[in-house]
C-alpha positions, 0 to 999 in steps of 0.5 A: 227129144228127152227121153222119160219113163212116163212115156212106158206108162202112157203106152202101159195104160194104152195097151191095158184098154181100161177105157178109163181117161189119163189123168197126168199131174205133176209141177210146172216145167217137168215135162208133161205136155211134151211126154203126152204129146210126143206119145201121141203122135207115136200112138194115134193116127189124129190127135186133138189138143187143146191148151185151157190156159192158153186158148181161153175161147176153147176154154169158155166153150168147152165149160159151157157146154151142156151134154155130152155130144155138145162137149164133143162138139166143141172139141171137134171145133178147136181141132185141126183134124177130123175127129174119127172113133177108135183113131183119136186121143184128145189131149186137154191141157192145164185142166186146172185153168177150168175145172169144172170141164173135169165133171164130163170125164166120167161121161166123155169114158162112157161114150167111148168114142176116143181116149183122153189125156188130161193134164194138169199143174198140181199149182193151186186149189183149184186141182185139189177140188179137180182130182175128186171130180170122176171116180173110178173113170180115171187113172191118175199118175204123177210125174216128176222132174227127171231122175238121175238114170233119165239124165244119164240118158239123155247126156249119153250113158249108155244103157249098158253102164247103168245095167252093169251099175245095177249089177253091182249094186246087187252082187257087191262087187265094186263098179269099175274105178274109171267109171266109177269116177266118171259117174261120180262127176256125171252125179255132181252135174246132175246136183248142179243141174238137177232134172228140169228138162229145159235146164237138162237141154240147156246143159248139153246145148251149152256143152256144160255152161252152168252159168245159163243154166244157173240163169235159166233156174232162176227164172224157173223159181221166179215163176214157181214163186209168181205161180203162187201169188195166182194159185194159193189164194189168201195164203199166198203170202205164208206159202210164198214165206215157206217157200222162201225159207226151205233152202236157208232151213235145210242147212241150218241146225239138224235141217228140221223145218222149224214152222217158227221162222216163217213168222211170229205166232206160226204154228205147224196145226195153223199153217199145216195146209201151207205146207201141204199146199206146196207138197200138193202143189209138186214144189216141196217133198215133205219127209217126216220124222217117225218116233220108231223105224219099225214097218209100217212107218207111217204108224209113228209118223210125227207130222209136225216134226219134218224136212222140207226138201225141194223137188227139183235139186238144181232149182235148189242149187240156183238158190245159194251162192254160187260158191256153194255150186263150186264147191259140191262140183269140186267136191271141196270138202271145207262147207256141209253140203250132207243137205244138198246130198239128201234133197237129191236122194229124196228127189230120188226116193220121190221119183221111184215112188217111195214115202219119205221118211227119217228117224231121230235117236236122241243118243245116237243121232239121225237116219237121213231116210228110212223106208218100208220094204216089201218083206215087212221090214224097214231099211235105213238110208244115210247119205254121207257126202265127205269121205268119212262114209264108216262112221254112221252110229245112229245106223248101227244103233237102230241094228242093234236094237232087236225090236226093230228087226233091221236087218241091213242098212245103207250108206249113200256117198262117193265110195265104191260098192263095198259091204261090211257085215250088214251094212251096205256102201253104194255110190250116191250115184246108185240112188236111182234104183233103191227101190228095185235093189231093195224091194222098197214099198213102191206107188209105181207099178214099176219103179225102174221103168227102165252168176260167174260162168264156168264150163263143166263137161259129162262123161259119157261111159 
């Protein structure tokens, strides 16, 4: 079983005893059923689940029926358990297949007599109208794939590596040189691999066979695609197009998206919610461009100007050649691969909840990310994956300028930790914790949370 940290949040809404339902969203294949199940039976003595996808009957009367005490009813039904007060949570699976049974929540809270989990795909319109349905009767949180600190977990880290990592990272001091290497080829793994908990599995079943796992993410993004044609209605075709150009438009030029290539006449105001159909949907992470890096960003957030990043690394990776695979777990220094390394640390930024953004200097060149803290500044983010990790101008420049008030910024690459003057070098494998390192404005209520085979192994420090 795959440890991940949306389990602490689903015991936190437990113990908190709002009353309120767990709305749990996020895209397919991540992990959300199994979490909520898995806590489940850790939590409750009897539990009811029922699957709106898969049992269509269970699915038909649920939507039909026509009070409270009937819905509960027809729960009771499809359990295989005797339903007690106080004792039960029902969990109701893929919500999106049926909507409307979202419109019971707010009265299922009001009588009170068990706790509920609801789960859904953020795959389709049909959530988006789902999510406004029981104001004030739900929490929502949205889970993503798995981070770096989840898959140094579950390959075997131990909790005290990352602890001391962390420790580092905070006082300057540079991580031990042999397990500095070891995370360095733990996180070109996790590029390869990225967090998908199937292909995770695979990875250490396998014992490091990325060529299944290769195979495994292909399937995954023939699905992602498939899902699509079922969900995105009459623009399945400029979202199947969008989602079809993010990996060649994130290496080409500066990585820009440019709305141009996805057809002639396209324009950012036409298909604007194609775009945001995908970020909805859980598939792309949408990083904007800001005119100033000056808090709060949003203010000069330019929408039409953006990077697409995809929200799961490996999945990405499975989309190039496999010589490009090679190459970043080599750490050949001969293609670019500065693009692969930002779609994992805005996976990264992602996961611990922070809003993605960058910044274009016209003189001096581009921020990779750059984001809100908690003190009311800006911190500015560049990810270098080659060994010249010293020269970032567009960094200096936006530090220098004094009305932007930029105290500090950071250069992500494979060196150790070291800092010169106001700038900070950590290693990409610290990505997981910006957030708590940095008091980065955070959604999380905590953002730690504490076809050519080749074998490759982790290193377990």
């Amino acid at each position: 079983m795959l440890r991940r940290k949306i389990t602490d949040e689903l015991r936190a809404w437990k113990q908190a005893g709002t009353g309120k339902a767990l709305f749990l969203t996020g895209a397919r294949q991540i992990g959300k059923s199994t979490a909520i199940r898995e806590f489940a039976r850790a939590e409750y003595p009897i539990r009811a689940e029922i699957n709106l996808y898969e049992d269509k009957a269970a699915a038909r009367a649920l939507a039909a029926a026509s009070d409270t005490q009937d819905f509960i009813s027809r729960i009771a039904l499809f359990s295989h358990q005797t339903l007690i007060p106080g004792k039960t949570v029902v969990f109701l699976d893929e919500v999106q297949e049926q909507p409307d049974v979202m419109t019971m929540v707010k009265f299922l809270v009001e009588d009170g007599q068990f706790d509920y989990i609801l789960s859904g795909s953020m795959l389709g319109t049909e959530l988006k109208g789902v999510r406004s349905y029981p104001v004030g009767s739900v929490i929502e949180k949205t889970m993503r794939p798995m981070d770096f600190e989840e898959f140094c977990w579950a390959i075997g880290v131990q909790h005290s590596t990352l602890d001391m990592i962390l420790d580092c990272c905070a006082t300057g001091k540079p991580v031990d040189p042999h397990i500095h290497q070891a995370m360095l080829t733990n996180y070109r793994s996790y590029l390869l691999v990225g967090g998908m908990p199937e292909a995770v599995q695979l990875f250490i079943t396998t014992n490091g066979n990325l060529s299944a796992v290769r195979s495994l993410q292909n399937e995954l993004n023939r699905q992602y695609r498939l899902d699509i044609s079922k969900y995105a209605g009459n623009r399945s075709l400029q979202v199947q197009e969008i989602f079809d150009r993010m990996p060649t438009q994130l290496i080409e030029g500066n990585g820009r998206f440019a709305v141009s290539s996805i057809g002639r006449g396209a324009r950012y105001e036409r298909n604007q919610q194609d775009f945001l159909w995908l970020v909805d949907a859980g598939v792309a992470l949408k990083t904007n461009c800001v005119t100033e890096p000056k808090s709060p960003l949003m203010r000069t957030s330019q929408s039409p100007k953006f990077k697409l990043y995809q929200s799961d690394t490996g999945m990405l990776m499975a989309r190039y050649p496999i010589t490009t695979s090679r190459a970043a777990y080599l750490a050949d220094p001969s293609p670019n691969l500065g693009a692969l390394y930002e779609n994992v640390i805005a996976q990264e930024l992602a996961a611990q909840g922070v809003a993605l953004y960058y910044y274009m200097a016209k003189k001096h060149g581009e921020v990779d990310f750059i984001a809100d803290a908690q003190d009311g500044t800006t911190i500015p983010f560049e990810v270098k994956s080659g060994r010249s990790y010293r020269t970032h101008a567009a960094i200096d420049a936006a530090m220098a300028n004094p009305d932007y008030q930029i105290a500090r910024g950071v250069v992500l690459s494979r060196s150790n930790v070291e800092q010169d003057g106001d700038v900070t070098y950590l290693p990409l494998y610290a990505s997981w914790c910006l957030a708590e390192l940095y008091g980065l404005i955070s959604t999380n209520d905590d953002a730690r949370s504490r076809a050519d085979p080749f074998i490759i192994s982790t290193i377990a420090v």
